[in-house]
N, C-alpha and C positions, 0 to 999 in steps of 0.2 A: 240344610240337609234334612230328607225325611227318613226317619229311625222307621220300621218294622217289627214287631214280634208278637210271635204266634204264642197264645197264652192260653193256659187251664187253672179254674183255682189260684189266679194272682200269681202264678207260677209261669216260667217258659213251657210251654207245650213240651213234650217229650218227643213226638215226631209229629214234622211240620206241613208232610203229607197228607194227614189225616186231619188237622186242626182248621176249625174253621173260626175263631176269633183272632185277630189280629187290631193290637194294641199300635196306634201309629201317631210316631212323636215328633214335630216340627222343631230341628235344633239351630240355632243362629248365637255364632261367638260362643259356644262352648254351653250355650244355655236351655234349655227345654222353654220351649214359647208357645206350643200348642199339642193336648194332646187329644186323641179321639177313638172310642175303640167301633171297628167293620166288623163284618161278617161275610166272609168271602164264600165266593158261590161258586165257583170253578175247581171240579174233581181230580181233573183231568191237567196233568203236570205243564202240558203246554199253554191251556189255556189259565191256568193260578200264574205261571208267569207273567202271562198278558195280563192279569188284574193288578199284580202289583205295578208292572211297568205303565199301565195306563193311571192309577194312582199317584206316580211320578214319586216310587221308594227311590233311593239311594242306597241302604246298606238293611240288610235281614239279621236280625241276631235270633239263631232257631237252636231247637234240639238236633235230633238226627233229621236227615232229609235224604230220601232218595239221589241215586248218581243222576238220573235223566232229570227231574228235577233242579235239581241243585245247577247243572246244566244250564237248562233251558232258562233261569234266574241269569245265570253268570252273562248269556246270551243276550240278554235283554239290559244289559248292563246293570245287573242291581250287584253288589257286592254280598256275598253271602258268607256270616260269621257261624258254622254250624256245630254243634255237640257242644253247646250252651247249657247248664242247667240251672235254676235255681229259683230267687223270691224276685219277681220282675221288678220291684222296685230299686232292689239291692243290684243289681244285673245294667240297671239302667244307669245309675247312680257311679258303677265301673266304668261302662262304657262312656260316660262324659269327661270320666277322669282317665282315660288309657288304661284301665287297668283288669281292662276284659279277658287278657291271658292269663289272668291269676289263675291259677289250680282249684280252687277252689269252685269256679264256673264250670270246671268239665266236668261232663256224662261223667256218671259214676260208671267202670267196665271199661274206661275209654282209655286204652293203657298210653304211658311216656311217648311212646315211638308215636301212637297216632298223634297225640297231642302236638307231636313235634313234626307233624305232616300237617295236621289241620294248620299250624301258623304257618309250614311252604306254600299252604294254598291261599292262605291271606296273604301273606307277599306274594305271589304270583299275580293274584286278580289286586293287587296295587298296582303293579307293574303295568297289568294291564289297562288296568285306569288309567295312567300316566300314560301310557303309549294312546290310546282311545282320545283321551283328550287332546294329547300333544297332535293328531293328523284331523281333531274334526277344526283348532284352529285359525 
């Protein structure tokens, strides 16, 4: 699986539409095996999704992100974990171990109720992954 995230300052980016480094981490058995940081060169929502998907991402862990955006990712089949905040190595280190929904990762301002949409929409694009995989087959 390739890990994604948009960084500033060793930090997750704060919004992933403006951020041009991305941190990209090669995971195999639960383990980080390669990491690398880009410099993405596409402004323009539709074409930053085409750079990750030609990149060959699997899952995005961002700050906030645009709807068209976030979209246009979801479209391209990347999985998008978004209103992330925090030390990208400590963020990393959750996300190896499941424990990325901790409270402690969310946007500061990003009240209960959204947090508790931001995970219907991680279950949903699971789902969708599972159905996506299950007809390509």
């Amino acid at each position: 699986m390739k890990l994604s995230i948009p960084y500033w300052q060793n930090r997750i980016s704060p919004v992933f539409d403006v951020s041009n480094s991305l941190c990209l981490i090669e995971i195999d058995s639960g383990r980080e095996v390669k990491r690398e940081n880009i410099v993405l060169t596409r402004p323009d929502p539709f074409g930053r999704a085409q750079e990750l998907s030609n990149l060959g991402i699997d899952v995005l862990l961002c700050g906030a992100v645009s709807q068209v955006l976030e979209t246009a990712l979801i479209c391209s089949g990347i999985r998008v974990i978004s209103f992330i905040c925090g030390d990208m190595e400590e963020v990393i280190c959750a996300f190896l171990h499941g424990q990325i929904s901790d409270k402690r990762f969310l946007m500061p301002g990003c009240c209960e109720k959204h947090h508790r949409k931001c995970s219907h929409n991680i279950n949903r694009q699971r789902k969708h992954d599972k159905n996506h995989h299950a007809h390509r087959g």
